[in-house]
C-alpha positions as a Markdown table, in Angstrom:
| # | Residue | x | y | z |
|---|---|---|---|---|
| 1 | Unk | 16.4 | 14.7 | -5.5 |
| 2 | Unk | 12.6 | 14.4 | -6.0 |
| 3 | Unk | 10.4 | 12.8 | -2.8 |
| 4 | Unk | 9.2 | 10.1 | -5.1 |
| 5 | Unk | 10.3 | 8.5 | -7.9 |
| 6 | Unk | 7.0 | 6.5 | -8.6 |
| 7 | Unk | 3.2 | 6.3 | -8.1 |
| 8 | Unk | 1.7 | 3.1 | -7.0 |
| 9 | Unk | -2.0 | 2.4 | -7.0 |
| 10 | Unk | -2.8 | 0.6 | -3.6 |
| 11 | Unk | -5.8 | -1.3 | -2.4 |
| 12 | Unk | -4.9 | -3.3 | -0.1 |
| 13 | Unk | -5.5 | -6.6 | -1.5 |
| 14 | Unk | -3.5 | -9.5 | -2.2 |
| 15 | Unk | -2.0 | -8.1 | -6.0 |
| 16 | Unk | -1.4 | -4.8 | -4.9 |
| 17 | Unk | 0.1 | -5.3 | -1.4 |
| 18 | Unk | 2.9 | -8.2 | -3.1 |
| 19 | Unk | 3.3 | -5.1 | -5.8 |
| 20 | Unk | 4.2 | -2.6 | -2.7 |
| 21 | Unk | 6.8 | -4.9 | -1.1 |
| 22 | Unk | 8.2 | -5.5 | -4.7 |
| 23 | Unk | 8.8 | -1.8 | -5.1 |
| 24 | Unk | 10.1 | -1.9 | -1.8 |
| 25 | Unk | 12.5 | -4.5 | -3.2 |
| 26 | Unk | 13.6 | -2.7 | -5.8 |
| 27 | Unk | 14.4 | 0.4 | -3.5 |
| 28 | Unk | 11.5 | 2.7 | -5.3 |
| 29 | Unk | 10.4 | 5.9 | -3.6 |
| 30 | Unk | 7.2 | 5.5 | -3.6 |
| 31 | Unk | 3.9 | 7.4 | -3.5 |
| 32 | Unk | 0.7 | 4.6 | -2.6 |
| 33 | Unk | -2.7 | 6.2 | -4.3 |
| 34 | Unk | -5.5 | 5.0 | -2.5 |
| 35 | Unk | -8.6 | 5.7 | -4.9 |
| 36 | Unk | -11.8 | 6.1 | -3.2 |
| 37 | Unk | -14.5 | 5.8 | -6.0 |
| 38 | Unk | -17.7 | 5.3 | -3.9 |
| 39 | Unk | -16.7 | 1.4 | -3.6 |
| 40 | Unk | -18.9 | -0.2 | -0.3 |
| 41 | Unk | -16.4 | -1.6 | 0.9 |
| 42 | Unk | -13.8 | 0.9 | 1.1 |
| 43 | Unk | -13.5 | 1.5 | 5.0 |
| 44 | Unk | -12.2 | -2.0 | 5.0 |
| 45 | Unk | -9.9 | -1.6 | 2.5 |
| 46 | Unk | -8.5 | 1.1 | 3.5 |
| 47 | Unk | -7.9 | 0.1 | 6.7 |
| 48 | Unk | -6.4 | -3.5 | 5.5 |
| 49 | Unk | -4.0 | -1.4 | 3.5 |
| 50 | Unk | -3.2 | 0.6 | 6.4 |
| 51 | Unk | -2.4 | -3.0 | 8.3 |
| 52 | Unk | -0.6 | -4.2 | 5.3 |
| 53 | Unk | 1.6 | -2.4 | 3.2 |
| 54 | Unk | 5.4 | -1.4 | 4.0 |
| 55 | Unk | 5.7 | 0.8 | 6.9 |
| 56 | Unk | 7.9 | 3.0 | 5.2 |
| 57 | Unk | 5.2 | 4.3 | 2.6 |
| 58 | Unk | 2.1 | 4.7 | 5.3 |
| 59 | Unk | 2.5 | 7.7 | 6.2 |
| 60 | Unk | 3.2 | 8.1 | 2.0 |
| 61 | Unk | -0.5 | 7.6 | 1.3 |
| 62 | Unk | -2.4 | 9.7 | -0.6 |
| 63 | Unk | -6.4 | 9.1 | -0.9 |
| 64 | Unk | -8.1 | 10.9 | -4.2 |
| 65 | Unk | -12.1 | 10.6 | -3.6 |
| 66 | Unk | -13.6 | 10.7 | -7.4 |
| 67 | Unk | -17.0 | 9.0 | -5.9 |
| 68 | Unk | -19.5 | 11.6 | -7.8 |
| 69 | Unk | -18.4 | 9.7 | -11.1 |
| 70 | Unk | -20.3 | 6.8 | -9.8 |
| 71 | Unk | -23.0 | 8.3 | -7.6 |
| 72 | Unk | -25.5 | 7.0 | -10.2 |
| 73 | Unk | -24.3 | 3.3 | -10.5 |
| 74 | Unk | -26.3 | 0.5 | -9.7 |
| 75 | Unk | -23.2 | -1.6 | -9.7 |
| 76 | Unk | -22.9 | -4.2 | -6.7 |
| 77 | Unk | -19.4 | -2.5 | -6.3 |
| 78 | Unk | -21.1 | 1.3 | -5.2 |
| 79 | Unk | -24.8 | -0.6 | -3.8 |
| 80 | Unk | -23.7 | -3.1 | -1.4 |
| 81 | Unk | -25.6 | -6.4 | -1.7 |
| 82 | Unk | -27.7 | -8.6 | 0.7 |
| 83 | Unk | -26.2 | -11.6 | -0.1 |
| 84 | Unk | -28.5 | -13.3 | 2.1 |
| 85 | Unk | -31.5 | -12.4 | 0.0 |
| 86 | Unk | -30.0 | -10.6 | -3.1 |
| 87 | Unk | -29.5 | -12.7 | -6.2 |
| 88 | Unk | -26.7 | -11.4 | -8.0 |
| 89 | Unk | -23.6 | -12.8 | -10.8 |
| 90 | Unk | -20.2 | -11.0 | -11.4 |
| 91 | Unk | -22.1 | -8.9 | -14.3 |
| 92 | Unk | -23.2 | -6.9 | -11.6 |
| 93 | Unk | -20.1 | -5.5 | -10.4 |
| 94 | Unk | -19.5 | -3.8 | -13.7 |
| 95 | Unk | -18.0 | -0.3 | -13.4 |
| 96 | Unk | -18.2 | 1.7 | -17.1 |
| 97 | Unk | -14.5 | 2.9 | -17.7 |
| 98 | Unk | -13.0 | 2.0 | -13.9 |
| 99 | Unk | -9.2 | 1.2 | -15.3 |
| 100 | Unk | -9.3 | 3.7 | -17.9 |
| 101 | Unk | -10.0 | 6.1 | -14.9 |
| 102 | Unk | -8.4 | 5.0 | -12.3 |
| 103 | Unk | -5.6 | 5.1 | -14.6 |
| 104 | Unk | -6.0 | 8.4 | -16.0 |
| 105 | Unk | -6.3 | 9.2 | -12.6 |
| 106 | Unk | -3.3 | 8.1 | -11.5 |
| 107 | Unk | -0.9 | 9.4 | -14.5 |
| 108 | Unk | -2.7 | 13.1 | -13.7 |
| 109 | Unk | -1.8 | 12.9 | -10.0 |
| 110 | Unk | 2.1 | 11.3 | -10.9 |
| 111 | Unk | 2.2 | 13.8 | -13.7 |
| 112 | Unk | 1.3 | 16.3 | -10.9 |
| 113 | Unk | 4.2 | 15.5 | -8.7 |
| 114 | Unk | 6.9 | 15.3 | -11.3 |
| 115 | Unk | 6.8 | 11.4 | -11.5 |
| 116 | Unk | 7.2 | 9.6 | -14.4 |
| 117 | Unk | 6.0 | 5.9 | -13.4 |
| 118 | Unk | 2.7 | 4.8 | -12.5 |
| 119 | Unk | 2.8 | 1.1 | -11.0 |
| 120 | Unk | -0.4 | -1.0 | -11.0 |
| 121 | Unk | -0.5 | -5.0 | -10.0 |
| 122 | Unk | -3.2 | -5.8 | -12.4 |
| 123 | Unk | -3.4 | -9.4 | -13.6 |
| 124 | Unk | -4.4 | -11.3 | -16.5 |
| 125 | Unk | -5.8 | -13.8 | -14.9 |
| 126 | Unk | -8.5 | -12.0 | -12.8 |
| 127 | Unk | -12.1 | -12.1 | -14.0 |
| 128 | Unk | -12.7 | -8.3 | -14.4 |
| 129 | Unk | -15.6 | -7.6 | -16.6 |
| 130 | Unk | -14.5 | -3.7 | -17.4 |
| 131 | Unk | -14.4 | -3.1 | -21.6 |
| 132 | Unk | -10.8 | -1.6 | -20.5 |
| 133 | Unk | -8.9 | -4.8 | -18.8 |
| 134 | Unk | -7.1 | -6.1 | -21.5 |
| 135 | Unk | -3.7 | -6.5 | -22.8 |
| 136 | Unk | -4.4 | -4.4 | -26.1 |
| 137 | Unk | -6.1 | -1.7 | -24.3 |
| 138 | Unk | -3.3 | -1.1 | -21.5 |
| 139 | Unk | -1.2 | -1.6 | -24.1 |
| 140 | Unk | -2.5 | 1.6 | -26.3 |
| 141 | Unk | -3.1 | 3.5 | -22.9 |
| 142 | Unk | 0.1 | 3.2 | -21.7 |
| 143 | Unk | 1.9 | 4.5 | -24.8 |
| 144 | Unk | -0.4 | 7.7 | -25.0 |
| 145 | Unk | 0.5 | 8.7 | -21.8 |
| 146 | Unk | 3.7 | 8.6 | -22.8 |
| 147 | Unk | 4.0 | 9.9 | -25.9 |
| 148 | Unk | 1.5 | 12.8 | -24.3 |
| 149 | Unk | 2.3 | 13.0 | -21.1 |
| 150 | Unk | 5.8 | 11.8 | -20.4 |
| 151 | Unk | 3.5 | 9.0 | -18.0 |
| 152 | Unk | 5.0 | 5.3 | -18.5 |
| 153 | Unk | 2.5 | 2.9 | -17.1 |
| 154 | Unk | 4.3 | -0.2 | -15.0 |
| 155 | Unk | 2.2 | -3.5 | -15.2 |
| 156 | Unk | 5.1 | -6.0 | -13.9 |
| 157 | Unk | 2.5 | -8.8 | -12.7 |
| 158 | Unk | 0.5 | -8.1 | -15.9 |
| 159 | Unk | 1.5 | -11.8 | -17.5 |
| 160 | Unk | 1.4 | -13.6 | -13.8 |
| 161 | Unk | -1.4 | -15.9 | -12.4 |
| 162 | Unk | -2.5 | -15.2 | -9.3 |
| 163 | Unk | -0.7 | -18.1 | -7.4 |
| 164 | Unk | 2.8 | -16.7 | -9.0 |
| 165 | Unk | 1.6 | -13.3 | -7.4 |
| 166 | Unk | 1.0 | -14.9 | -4.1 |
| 167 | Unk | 4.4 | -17.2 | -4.3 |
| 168 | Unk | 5.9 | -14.0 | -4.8 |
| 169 | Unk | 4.7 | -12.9 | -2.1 |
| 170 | Unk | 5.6 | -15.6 | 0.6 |
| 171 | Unk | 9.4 | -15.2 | -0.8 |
| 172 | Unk | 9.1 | -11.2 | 0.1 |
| 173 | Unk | 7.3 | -11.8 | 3.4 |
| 174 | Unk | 4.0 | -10.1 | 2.4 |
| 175 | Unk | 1.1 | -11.0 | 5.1 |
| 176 | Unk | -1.3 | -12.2 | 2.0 |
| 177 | Unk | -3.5 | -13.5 | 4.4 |
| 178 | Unk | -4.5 | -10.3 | 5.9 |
| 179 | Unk | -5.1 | -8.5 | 2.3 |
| 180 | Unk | -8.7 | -7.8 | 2.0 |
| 181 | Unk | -9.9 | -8.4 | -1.8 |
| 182 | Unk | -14.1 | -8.9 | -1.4 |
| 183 | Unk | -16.0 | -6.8 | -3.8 |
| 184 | Unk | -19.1 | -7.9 | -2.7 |
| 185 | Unk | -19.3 | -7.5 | 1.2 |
| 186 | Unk | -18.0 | -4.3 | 2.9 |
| 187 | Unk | -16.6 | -6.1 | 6.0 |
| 188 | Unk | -15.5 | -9.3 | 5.4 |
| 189 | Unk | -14.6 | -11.9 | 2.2 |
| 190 | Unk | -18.0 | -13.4 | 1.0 |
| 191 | Unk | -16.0 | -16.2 | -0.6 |
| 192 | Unk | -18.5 | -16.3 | -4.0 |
| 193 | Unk | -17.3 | -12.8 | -5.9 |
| 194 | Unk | -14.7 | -13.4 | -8.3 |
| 195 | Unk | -12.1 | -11.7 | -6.3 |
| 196 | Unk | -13.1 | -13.7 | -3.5 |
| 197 | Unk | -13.1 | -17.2 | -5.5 |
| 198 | Unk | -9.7 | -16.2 | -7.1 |
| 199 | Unk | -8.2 | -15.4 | -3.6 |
| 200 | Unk | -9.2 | -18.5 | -1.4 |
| 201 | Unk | -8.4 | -21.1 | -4.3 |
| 202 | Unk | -4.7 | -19.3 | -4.2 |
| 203 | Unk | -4.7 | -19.4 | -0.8 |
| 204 | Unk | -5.6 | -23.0 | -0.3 |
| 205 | Unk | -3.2 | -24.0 | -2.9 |
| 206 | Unk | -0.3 | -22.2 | -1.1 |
C-alpha cells in the first residue's frame, strides 16, 4: 500500500487547517505541502501550521521553496510593508500566476509520489485578486491535469463561505483561533488585508 493516498496544500490558516482535519475525517493518508514562494510572512506560517494541523501528518510535511519565481516582485506579499507609514490597497498583493503555480506545483510533486489527488481549501468567497481564482479556471485546470496527468484536483470548500469553513471547523475541533492568515504583516494579523478582514468578521460572528 502506497504511504499516501493524497497531497494537501497547507498554510496554516484558517481554510487550510479545517481542510487538514477534514481529511483526517475522512481517514486520508496524507502528504501536507508547505509552499514557500518568497512570502514575508512565511516563518510565521510555517510555524502556525506546525502548532495547528493534525499531529499525525507533522512529521508528513513537505516544504518546496520556488522563491526565485518571485524574486523580482514588488508585491506586498514578497516586500513586506510599513503599515505604519506605507500606503497600500489589496491590488498590491497581486502575485502573476500564484494558483496556477502553486497548483501545477502541487500535481508535479503528487504526480511524483504516485498520488492521484491534490486537496486545496480554496474559497469562493475570499477576495483574491490572481487572474487564476475562479470557478472556470480551476475548473479547466483541474480537468487537464487529469486528462494529462492522471492529477484530479479536490476543491471540497470551493462553494463554502468562510463562516461555513469555520463552523465546520468548531464541529471537527480545529483551533481556528490559532491559524495565522495575515498577508500583510510577517508576525502578527494586521486586521486591514483582505485575509485579515475576512478572518476576524468570521471569527466575531462565531
Amino acid at each position: 500500500m502506497a504511504k499516501y493516498d493524497s497531497l494537501f496544500m497547507a498554510s496554516g490558516g484558517l481554510d487550510s487547517t479545517v481542510m487538514a482535519y477534514w481529511l483526517k475525517q475522512q481517514g486520508k493518508r496524507v502528504l501536507p505541502l508547505f509552499i514557500d514562494y518568497g512570502q514575508h510572512f512565511k516563518q510565521e506560517e510555517y510555524k502556525t501550521l506546525l502548532k495547528v494541523i493534525p499531529q499525525d501528518y507533522k512529521d508528513s510535511i513537505r516544504v518546496i521553496r520556488i522563491g526565485d519565481v518571485y524574486q523580482s516582485s514588488n508585491s506586498r506579499m514578497i516586500k513586506e510593508p510599513n503599515l505604519w507609514e506605507d500606503d497600500f490597497t489589496a491590488d498590491d498583493l497581486y502575485l502573476p500566476y500564484r494558483n496556477l503555480l502553486f497548483l501545477s506545483v502541487a500535481a508535479s510533486v503528487a504526480q511524483s509520489e504516485n498520488i492521484s489527488d491534490v486537496y486545496s481549501a480554496f474559497i469562493n468567497s475570499n477576495h483574491a485578486k490572481e487572474i487564476d481564482c475562479s470557478k472556470d479556471f480551476f475548473d479547466r485546470l483541474g480537468t487537464m491535469l487529469k486528462d494529462y496527468g492522471t492529477i484530479k484536483i479536490n476543491m471540497p470548500f470551493r462553494d463554502y463561505s468562510k463562516t461555513e469553513v469555520a463552523e465546520l471547523g468548531i464541529k471537527l475541533g480545529v483551533p481556528i483561533a490559532t491559524t495565522f492568515s495575515c498577508q500583510a504583516n510577517s508576525k502578527v494579523h494586521c486586521g486591514v488585508c483582505p485575509n485579515c478582514v475576512d478572518r476576524l468578521a468570521v471569527l466575531n460572528s462565531l
